[in-house]
N, C-alpha and C positions, 0 to 999 in steps of 0.2 A: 337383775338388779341394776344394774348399767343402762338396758334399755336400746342396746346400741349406741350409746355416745361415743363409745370411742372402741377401737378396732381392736381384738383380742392380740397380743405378742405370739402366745402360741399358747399348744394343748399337750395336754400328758393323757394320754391312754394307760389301762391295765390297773387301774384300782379299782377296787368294789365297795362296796358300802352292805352293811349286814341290819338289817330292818328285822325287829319281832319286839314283843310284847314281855312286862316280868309279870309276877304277881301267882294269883293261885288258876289263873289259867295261862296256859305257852301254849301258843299254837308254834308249828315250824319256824323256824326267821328262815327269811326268803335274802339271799345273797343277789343284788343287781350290780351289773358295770357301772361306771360314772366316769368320765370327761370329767378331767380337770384343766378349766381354760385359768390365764395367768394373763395380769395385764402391764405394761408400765406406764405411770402416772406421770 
């Protein structure tokens, strides 16, 4: 989003993010890690 413009403060490891589908088909939801970067402005 940033592009690089300006230099990340810092990062938080260890959260996930849970990805799947509603409705009359559910396949699995698939759990991935994710990086959380944080900036100050």
């Amino acid at each position: 989003m940033l592009k690089g413009r300006f230099p990340p403060s810092g990062r938080i490891e260890g959260f996930t993010a849970e990805i799947g589908a509603s409705g009359s088909y559910c396949p699995q939801h698939a759990t991935l890690p994710v990086e959380v970067t944080y900036f100050d402005i």
